[in-house]
DRENDO-1510 file (C-alpha; in Angstrom, 1 decimal, always signed):
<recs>
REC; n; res; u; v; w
REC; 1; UNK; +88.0; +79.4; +106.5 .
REC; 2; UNK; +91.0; +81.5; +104.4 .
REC; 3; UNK; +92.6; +79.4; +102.5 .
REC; 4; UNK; +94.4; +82.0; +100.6 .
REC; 5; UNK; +97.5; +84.0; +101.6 .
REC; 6; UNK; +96.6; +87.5; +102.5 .
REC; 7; UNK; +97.2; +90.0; +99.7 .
REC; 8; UNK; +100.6; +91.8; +99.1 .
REC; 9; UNK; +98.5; +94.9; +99.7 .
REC; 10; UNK; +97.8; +94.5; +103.6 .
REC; 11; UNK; +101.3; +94.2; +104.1 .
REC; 12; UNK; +102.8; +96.6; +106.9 .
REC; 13; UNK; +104.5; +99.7; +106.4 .
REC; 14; UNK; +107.9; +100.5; +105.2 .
REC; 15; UNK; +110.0; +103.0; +106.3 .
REC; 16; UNK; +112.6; +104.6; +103.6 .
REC; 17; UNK; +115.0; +107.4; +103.8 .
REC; 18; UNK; +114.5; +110.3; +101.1 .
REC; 19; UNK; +116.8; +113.1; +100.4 .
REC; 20; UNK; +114.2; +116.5; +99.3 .
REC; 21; UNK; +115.6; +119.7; +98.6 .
REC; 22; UNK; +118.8; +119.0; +100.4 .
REC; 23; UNK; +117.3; +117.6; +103.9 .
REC; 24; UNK; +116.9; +113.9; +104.4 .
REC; 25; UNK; +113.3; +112.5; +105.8 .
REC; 26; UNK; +112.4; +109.1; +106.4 .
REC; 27; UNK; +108.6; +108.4; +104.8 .
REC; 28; UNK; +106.8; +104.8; +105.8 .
REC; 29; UNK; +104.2; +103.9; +103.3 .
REC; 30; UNK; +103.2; +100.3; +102.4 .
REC; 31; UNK; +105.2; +98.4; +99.6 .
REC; 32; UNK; +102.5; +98.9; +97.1 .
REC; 33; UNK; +102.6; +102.7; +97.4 .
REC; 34; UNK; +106.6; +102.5; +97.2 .
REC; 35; UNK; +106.1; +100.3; +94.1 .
REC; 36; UNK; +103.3; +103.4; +92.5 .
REC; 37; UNK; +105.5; +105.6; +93.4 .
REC; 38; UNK; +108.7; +104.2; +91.5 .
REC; 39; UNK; +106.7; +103.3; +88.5 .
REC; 40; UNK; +105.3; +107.0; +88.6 .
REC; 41; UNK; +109.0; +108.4; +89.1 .
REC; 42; UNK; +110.1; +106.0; +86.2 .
REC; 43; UNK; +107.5; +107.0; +83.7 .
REC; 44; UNK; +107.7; +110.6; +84.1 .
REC; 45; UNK; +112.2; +110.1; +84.0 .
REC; 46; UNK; +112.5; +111.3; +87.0 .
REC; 47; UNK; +114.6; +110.1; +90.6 .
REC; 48; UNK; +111.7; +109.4; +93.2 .
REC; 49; UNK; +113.6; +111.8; +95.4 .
REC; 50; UNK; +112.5; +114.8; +92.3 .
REC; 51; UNK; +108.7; +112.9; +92.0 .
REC; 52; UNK; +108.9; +112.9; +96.1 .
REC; 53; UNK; +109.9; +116.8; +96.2 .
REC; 54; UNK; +107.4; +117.9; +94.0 .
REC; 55; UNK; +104.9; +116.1; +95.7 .
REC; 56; UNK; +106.1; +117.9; +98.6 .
REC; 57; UNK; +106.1; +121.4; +97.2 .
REC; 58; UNK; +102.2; +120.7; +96.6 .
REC; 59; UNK; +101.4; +119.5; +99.6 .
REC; 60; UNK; +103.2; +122.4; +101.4 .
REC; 61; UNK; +101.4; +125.3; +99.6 .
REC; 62; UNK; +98.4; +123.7; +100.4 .
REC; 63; UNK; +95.9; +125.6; +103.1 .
REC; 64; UNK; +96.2; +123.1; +105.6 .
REC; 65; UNK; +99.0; +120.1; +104.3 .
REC; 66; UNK; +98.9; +116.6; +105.0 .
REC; 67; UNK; +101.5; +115.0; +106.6 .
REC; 68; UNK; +104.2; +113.8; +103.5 .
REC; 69; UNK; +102.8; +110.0; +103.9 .
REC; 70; UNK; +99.2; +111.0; +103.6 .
REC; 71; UNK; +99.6; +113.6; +100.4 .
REC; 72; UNK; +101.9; +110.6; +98.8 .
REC; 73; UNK; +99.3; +108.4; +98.9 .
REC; 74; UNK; +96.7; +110.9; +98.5 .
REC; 75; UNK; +98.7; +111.9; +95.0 .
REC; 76; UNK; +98.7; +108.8; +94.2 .
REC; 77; UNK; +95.0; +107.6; +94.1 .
REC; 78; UNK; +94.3; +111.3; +92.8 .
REC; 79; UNK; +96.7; +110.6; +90.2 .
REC; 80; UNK; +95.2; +106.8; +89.2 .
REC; 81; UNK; +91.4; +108.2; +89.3 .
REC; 82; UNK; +92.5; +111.2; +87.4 .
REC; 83; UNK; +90.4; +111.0; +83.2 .
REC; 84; UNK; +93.1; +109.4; +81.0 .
</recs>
């Protein structure tokens, strides 16, 4: 029997709009990749549209890109296993 309340990680997607390179998207991650993302964004001084775009450039010179939500959450665990 689960006493617990389920983790704030298995909560559902959200759906946000961006603005990248002049054209507006709408991304749906979970809340905890939203919340890597803006901490990312904030601690390289950046607007999570710019972190979002770049993200985006990468994933479009890529041999066979992602969809946006996959390479953002992709970048992101690459980014948090990456050697300090």
């Amino acid at each position: 029997m689960m006493d617990k309340a389920p983790l704030p990680c298995f909560a559902p997607p959200v759906k946000r709009s961006i603005t990248i390179a002049g054209h507006a998207t709408s991304i749906s991650l979970e809340p905890l990749f939203w919340q890597a993302l803006e901490a990312r964004a904030r601690a390289d001084g950046l607007p999570l549209s710019a972190l979002v775009g770049r993200i985006d450039a990468a994933r479009i010179a890529a041999a066979d890109p992602p969809n946006l939500a996959s390479a953002l959450r992709c970048w992101l665990l690459a980014a948090a296993l990456a050697p300090a």
